[in-house]
Structures are given as structure tokens and as C-alpha cells.
C-alpha positions in Angstrom: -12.7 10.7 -1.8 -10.4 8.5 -3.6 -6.6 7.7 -2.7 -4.0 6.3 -5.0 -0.8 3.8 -4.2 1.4 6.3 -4.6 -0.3 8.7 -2.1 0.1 6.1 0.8 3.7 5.3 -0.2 4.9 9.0 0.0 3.3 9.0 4.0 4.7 5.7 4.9 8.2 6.7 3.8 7.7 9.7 6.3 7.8 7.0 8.8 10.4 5.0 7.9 9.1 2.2 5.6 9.2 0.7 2.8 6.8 -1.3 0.0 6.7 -4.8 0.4 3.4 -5.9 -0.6 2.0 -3.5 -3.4 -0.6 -6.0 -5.3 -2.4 -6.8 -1.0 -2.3 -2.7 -1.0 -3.5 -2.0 -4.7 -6.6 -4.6 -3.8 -7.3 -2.8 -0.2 -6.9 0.6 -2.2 -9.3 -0.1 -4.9 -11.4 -1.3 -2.1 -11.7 1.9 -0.2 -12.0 3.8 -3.2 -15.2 1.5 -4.4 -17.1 3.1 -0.7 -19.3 6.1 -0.7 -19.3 5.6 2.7 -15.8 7.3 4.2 -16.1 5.3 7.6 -16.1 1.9 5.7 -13.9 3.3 3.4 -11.2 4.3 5.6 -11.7 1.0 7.1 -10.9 -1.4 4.6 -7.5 1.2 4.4 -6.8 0.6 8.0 -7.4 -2.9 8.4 -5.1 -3.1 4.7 -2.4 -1.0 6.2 -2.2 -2.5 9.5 -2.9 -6.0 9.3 -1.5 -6.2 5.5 2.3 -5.6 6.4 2.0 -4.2 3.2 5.1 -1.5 4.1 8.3 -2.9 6.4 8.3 -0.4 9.0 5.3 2.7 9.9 2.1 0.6 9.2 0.3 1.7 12.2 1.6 5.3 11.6 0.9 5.3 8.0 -2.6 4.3 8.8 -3.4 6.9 11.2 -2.4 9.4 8.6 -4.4 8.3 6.1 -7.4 7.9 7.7 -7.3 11.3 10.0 -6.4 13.5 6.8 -9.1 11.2 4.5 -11.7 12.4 7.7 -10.2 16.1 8.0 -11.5 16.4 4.3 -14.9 15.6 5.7 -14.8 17.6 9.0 -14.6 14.6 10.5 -11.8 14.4 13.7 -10.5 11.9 15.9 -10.0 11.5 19.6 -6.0 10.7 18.8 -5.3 8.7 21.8 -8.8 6.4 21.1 -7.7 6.2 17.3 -4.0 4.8 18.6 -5.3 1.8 21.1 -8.3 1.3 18.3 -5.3 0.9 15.3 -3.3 -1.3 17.7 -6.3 -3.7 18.8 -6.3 -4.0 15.3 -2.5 -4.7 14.6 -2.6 -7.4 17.1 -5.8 -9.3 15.6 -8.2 -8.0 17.6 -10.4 -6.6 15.9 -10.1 -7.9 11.8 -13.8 -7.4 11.0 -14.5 -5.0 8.8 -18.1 -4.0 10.2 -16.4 -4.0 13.9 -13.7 -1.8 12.7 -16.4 0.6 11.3 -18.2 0.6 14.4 -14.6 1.3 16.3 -14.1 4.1 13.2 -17.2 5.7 14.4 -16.7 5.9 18.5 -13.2 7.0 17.8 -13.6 9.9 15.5 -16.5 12.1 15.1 -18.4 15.2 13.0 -16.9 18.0 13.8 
């Protein structure tokens, strides 16, 4: 279940970015990889990616990578256009906790 720095760099240049932050991402990484529990897992990654401006450019993008193939890997899917408004209620401060962002992890994806 575990993701590495370098994993998450490679997708975020695919969208245009660029490090800026590594120690925040390192911190949110080793987070995510501390949780047996993939929904908080991936949440601490998306509330990291997005709110963390850890990259210069593709945050949001990168984040909806991450967590859709980190899910895929345990048949979990996504309701794409839920996932989108949830990751940008979350860009623009709406939603920073991370048990709310669990909950929002949970209505917007699902067992497949």
C-alpha cells in the first residue's frame, strides 16, 4: 500500500509541475504510508498534495492520480466528476479535516 516521493513526482511532472516543497510532501508521504486504512491513507495524500502546494503547477491533478490508482489497487473506483468538485472543495479550504475528507473519500469512490 505504500507510495514513495519519487512515485508522486514522476505523476505530477505528467501534469506540468514541479517540486517545491519536498520535506511538507515527505511528512504527508510517511503519513499515508503509516495507515492500514487506504481511505485515511489516501487522505492525508490528498489533503498533502492539494493544500500543500508542495508541486508548482498539477496539484489537484497529481492528487487525483494518486489516489484513484492507490484505490484501483484495491478495487476500489471513483465517481470522477464527484472526486473533481470533492478535490477542489478541498483546494479552496473547504474541507482541511482529515476525518471530513475521509468521510468525502468514502461517498466519492466506492467497492467495486
Amino acid at each position: 500500500m505504500g507510495i514513495n516521493i519519487d512515485q508522486i513526482i514522476e505523476i505530477n511532472k505528467k501534469h506540468g509541475g514541479c517540486l517545491l516543497n519536498k520535506s511538507n510532501l515527505e511528512f504527508d508521504i510517511e503519513r499515508a504510508n503509516e495507515e492500514k486504512n487506504i481511505w485515511r491513507s489516501n487522505a492525508y495524500l490528498v489533503r498533502g498534495i492539494v493544500s500543500g502546494h508542495c508541486f508548482l503547477d498539477g496539484c489537484k491533478s497529481t492528487a487525483m492520480e494518486v489516489i484513484t490508482d492507490r484505490f484501483a489497487e484495491h478495487k476500489i473506483g471513483c465517481d470522477k466528476s464527484k472526486l473533481v468538485r470533492g478535490i477542489l472543495k478541498i483546494a479552496r479550504g473547504e474541507i482541511q479535516d482529515i476525518n471530513k475528507i475521509e468521510k468525502g473519500l468514502r461517498k466519492w469512490c466506492y467497492k467495486l
